[in-house]
C-alpha positions as a Python dict, from the first residue, in 0.01 Angstrom:
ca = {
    (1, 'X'): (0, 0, 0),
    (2, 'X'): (254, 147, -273),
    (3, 'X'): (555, 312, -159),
    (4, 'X'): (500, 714, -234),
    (5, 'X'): (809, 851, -460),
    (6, 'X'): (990, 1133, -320),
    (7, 'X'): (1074, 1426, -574),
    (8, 'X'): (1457, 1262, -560),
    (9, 'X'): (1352, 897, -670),
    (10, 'X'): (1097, 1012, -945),
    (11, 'X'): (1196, 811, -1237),
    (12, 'X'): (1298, 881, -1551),
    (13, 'X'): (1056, 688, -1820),
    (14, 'X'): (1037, 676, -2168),
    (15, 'X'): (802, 975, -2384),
    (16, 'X'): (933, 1230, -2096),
    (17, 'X'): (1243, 1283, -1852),
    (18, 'X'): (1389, 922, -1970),
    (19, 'X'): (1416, 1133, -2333),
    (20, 'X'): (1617, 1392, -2152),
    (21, 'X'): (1847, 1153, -1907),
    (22, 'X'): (1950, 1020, -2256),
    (23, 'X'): (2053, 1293, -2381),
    (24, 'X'): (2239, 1361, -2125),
    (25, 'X'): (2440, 1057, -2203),
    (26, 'X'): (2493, 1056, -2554),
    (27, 'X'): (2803, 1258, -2553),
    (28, 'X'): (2924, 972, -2278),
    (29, 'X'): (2876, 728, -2593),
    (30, 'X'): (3034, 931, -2869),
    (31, 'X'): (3343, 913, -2659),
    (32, 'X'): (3332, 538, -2578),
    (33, 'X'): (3242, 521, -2992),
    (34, 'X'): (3518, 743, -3117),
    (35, 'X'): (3780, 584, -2839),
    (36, 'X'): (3708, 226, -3024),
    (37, 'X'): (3712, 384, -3339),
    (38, 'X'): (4065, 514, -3308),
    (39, 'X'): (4228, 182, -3126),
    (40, 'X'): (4067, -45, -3382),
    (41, 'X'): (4258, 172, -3678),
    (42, 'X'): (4608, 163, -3514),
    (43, 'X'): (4558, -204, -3379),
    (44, 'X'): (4572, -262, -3757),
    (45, 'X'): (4771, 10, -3849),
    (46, 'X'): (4639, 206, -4074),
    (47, 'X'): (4632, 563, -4038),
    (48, 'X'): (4312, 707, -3885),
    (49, 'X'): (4263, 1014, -4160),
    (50, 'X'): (3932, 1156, -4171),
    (51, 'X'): (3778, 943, -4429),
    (52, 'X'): (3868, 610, -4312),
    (53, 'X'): (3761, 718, -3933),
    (54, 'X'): (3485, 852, -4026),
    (55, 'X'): (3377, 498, -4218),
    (56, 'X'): (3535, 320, -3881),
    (57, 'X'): (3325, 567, -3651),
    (58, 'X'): (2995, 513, -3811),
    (59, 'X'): (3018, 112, -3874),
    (60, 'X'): (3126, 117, -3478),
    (61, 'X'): (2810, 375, -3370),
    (62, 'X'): (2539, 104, -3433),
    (63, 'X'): (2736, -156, -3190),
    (64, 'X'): (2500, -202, -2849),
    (65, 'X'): (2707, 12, -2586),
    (66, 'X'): (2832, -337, -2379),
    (67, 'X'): (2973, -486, -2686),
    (68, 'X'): (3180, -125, -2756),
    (69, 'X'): (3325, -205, -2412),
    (70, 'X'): (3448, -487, -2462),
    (71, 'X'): (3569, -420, -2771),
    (72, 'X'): (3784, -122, -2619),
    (73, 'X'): (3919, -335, -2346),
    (74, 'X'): (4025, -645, -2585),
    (75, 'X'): (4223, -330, -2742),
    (76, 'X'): (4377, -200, -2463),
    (77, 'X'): (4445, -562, -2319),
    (78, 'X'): (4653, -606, -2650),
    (79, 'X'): (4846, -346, -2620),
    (80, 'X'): (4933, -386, -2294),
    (81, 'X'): (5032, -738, -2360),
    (82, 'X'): (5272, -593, -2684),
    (83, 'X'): (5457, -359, -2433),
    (84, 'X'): (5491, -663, -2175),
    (85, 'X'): (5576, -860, -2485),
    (86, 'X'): (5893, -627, -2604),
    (87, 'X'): (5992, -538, -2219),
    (88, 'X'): (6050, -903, -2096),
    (89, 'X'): (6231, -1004, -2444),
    (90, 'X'): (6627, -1042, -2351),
    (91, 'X'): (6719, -1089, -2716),
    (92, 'X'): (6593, -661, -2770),
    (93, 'X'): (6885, -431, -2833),
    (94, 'X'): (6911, -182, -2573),
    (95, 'X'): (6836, 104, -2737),
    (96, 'X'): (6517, -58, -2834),
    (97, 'X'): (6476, -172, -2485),
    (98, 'X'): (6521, 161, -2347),
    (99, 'X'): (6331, 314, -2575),
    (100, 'X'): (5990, 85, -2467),
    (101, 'X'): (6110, 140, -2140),
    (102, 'X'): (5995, 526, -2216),
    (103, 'X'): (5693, 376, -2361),
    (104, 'X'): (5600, 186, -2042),
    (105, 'X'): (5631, 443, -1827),
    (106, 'X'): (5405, 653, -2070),
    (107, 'X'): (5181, 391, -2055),
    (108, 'X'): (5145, 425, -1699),
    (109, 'X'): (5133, 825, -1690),
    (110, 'X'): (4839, 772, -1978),
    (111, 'X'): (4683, 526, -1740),
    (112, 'X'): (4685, 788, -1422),
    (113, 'X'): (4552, 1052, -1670),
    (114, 'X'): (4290, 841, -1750),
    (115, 'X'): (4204, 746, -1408),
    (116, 'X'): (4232, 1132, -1353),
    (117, 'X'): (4008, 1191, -1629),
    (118, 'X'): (3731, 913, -1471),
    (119, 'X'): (3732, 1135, -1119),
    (120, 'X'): (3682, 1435, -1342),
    (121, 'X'): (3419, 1277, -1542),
    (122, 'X'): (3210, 1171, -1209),
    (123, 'X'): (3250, 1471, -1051),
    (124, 'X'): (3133, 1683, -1395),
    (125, 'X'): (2851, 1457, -1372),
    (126, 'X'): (2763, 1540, -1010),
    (127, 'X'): (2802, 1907, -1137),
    (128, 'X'): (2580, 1864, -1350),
    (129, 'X'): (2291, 1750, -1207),
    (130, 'X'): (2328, 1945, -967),
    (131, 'X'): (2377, 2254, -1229),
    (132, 'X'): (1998, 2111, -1338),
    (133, 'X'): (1845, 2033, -979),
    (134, 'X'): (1642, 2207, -741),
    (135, 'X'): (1833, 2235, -387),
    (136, 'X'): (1550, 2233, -169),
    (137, 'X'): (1276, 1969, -351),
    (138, 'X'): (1489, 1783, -535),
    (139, 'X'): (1290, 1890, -880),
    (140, 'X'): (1413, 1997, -1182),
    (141, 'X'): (1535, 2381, -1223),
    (142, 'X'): (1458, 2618, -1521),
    (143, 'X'): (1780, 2557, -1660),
    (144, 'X'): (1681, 2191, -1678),
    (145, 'X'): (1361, 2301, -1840),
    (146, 'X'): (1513, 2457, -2049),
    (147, 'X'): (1726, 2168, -2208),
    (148, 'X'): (1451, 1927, -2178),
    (149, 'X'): (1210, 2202, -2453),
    (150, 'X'): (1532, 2220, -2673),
    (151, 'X'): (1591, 1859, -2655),
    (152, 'X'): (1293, 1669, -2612),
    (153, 'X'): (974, 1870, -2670),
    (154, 'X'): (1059, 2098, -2969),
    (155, 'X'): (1224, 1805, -3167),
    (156, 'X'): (915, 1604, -3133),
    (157, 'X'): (647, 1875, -3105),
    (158, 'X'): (497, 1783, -3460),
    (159, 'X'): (459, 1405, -3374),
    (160, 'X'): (366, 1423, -3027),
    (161, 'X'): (109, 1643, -2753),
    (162, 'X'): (265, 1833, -2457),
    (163, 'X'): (45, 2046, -2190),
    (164, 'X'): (214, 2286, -1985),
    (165, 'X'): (126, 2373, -1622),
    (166, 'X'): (212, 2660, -1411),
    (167, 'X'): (115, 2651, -1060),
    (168, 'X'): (140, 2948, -784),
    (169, 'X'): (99, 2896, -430),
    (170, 'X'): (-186, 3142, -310),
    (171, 'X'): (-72, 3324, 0),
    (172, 'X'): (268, 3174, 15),
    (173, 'X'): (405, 3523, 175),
    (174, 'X'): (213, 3535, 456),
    (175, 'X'): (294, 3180, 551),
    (176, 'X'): (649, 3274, 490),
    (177, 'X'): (571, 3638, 719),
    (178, 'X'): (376, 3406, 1000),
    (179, 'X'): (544, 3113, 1020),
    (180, 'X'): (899, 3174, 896),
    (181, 'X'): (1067, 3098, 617),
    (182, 'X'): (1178, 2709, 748),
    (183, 'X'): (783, 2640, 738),
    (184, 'X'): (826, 2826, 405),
    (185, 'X'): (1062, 2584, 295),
    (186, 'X'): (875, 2257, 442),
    (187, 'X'): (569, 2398, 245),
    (188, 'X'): (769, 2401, -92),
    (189, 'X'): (889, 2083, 4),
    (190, 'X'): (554, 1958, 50),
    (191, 'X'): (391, 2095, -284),
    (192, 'X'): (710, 1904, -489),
    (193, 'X'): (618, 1590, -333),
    (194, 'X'): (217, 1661, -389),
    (195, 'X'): (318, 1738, -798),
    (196, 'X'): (497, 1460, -795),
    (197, 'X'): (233, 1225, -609),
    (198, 'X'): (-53, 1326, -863),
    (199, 'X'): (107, 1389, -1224),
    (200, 'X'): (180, 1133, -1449),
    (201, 'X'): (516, 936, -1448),
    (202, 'X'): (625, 1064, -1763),
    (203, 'X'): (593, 1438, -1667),
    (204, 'X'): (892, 1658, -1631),
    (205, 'X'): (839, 1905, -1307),
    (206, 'X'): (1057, 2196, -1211),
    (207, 'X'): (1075, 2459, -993),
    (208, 'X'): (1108, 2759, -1166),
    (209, 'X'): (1090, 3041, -905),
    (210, 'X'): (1021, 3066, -547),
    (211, 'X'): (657, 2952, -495),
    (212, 'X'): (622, 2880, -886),
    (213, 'X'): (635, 2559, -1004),
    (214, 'X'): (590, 2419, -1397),
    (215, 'X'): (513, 2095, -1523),
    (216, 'X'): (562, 1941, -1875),
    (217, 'X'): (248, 1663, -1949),
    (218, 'X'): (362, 1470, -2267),
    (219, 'X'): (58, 1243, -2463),
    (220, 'X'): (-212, 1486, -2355),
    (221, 'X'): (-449, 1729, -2500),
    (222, 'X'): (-647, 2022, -2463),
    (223, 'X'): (-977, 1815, -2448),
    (224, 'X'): (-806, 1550, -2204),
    (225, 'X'): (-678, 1823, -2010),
    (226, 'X'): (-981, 1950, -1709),
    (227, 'X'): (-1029, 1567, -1685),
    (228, 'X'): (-692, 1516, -1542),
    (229, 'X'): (-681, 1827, -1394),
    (230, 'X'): (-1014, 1765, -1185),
    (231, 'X'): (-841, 1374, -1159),
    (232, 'X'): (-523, 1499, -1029),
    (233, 'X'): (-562, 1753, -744),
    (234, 'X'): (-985, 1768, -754),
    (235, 'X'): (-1219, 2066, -780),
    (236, 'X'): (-1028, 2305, -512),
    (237, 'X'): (-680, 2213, -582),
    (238, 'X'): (-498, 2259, -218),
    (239, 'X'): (-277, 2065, -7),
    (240, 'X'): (-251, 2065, 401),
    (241, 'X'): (107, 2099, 596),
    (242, 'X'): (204, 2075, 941),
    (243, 'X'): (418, 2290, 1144),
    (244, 'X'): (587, 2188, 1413),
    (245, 'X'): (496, 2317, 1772),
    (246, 'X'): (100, 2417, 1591),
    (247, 'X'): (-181, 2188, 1665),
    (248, 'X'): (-365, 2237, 1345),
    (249, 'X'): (-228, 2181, 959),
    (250, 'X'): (-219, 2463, 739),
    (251, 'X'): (-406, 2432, 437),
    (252, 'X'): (-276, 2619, 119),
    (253, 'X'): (-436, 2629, -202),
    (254, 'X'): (-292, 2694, -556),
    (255, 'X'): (-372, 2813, -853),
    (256, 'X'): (-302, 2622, -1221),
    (257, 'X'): (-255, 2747, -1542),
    (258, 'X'): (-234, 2546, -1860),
    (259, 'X'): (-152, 2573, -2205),
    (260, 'X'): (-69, 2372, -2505),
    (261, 'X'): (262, 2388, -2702),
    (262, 'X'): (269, 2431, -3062),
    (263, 'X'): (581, 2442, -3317),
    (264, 'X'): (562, 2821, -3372),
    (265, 'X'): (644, 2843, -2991),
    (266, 'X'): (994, 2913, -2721),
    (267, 'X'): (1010, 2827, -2412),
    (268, 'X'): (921, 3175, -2315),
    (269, 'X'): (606, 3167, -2546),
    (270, 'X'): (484, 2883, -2339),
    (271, 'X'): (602, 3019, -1991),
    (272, 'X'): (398, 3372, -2051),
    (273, 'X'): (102, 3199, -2182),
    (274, 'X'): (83, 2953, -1926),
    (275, 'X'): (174, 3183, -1636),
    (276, 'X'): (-161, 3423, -1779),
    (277, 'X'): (-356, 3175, -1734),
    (278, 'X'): (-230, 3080, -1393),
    (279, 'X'): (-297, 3446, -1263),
    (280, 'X'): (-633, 3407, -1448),
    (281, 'X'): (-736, 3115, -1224),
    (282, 'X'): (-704, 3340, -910),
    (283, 'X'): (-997, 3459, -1003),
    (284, 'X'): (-1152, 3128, -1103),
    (285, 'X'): (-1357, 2968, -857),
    (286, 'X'): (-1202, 2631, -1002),
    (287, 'X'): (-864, 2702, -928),
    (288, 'X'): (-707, 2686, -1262),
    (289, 'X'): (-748, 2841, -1616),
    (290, 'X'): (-636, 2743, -1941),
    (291, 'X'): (-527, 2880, -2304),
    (292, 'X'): (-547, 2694, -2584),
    (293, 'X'): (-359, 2799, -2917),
}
């Protein structure tokens, strides 16, 4: 029996969220890039002016990322081993001594900052995805939607399908009114995990309001599309939830709305299109409604 994937451990693979993880680390590799660029220069000293680091820069970019670490260690091993070099020497006048004396110990402050700057780094990181992340499911938020249309489907919208899904919990108020709004929460909870359950791997789901939810589909059409849907959460899409100290589950139902993206489109464009059709399948006795363009 396979192990079912909370919302937290859905995995980032390639033609959806992997696209976006990656971008989130490129600027994390432009550093390590630039940082090579700039020791390899003075290790042979020439001066790093804009031409000749650009040239540098760009021959070092196409280096895997493992080799570009070593490469920047073997640099700063080297000049730590010139310092140690000119420090032990007896035979160095003692201006000159005193002078790399003031070097060491700037050595060491740069080495602090840098640890400084590691701490930072992780904890802009954490930030981060937590700047992007749902709270209570663990899902994507609309700012994370947001960056993942700019940077994944609107540079590849010409070369590649995306379907867009809006789903609304029907009656999500009076569970919230009845029950409270800690069954509330447990029934968001539970809807994040059934998305996540049912939609492909390579889909990127967010929650983008309360009891509204969206989901990016990469590789699928319009034609594909009531197929899956039927596929994914049958012909009376629903889901059941238990709450403590009740005998019986609760069993909500939800309404989808779908829509394809095209390159004349925003974000927006596809969030109002899709979230007409989602109101449109209230009335649907499928459960879900959908505009093509």
């Amino acid at each position: 029996m396979s192990q079912v994937q909370t919302p937290q451990q859905q995995p980032l693979c390639k033609g959806g969220p992997f696209d976006f993880a990656a971008k989130l680390q490129e600027r994390q590799r432009e550093l390590l890039t630039a940082w090579v660029a700039f020791l390899s220069l003075l290790q042979e000293g020439r001066v790093p002016t804009p031409e000749v680091y650009r040239e540098r820069y760009a021959r070092i970019a196409h280096l895997p990322d493992r080799e570009k670490g070593a490469d920047l260690l073997v640099l700063l091993g080297e000049l730590r081993k010139y310092f140690q070099k000119f420090s032990q020497d007896g035979n160095v006048p003692q201006s000159l001594s005193a002078c790399l004396e003031k070097l060491i110990r700037a050595r060491h402050r740069a080495a602090e900052f840098a640890e400084r700057l590691q701490c930072m780094e992780r904890k802009l990181e954490f930030l981060r995805m937590c700047f992007l992340r749902d709270d209570l499911t663990g899902l994507w938020n609309r700012r994370g939607l947001r960056l993942y249309f700019n940077e994944v489907v609107f540079p590849n919208i010409f070369t590649k399908d995306y379907m867009v899904f809006f789903f609304d919990l029907n009656g999500f108020k009076k569970i919230n009114d009845h029950y409270g709004h800690l069954t509330g929460d447990r029934c968001l909870q539970a809807f994040a995990k059934r998305l996540v359950e049912a939609l492909p791997l390579t889909s990127f789901i967010a929650r983008v309001y309360g009891d509204e939810f969206v989901a990016v589909v990469p590789d699928l059409t319009v034609g594909e599309t009531r197929g899956r849907l039927i596929a994914w959460f049958g012909k009376h899409p629903s889901f059941e939830i238990r709450v403590p100290g009740e005998e019986n589950t609760i069993v909500v139902s939800f309404a989808i709305g779908a829509t394809n993206v095209i390159g004349s489109d925003s974000m927006e464009s596809v969030l109002e299109r899709a979230d007409q059709a989602m109101y449109r399948a209230k009335h649907d006795d499928m459960g879900w409604h959908l505009i093509r363009v």
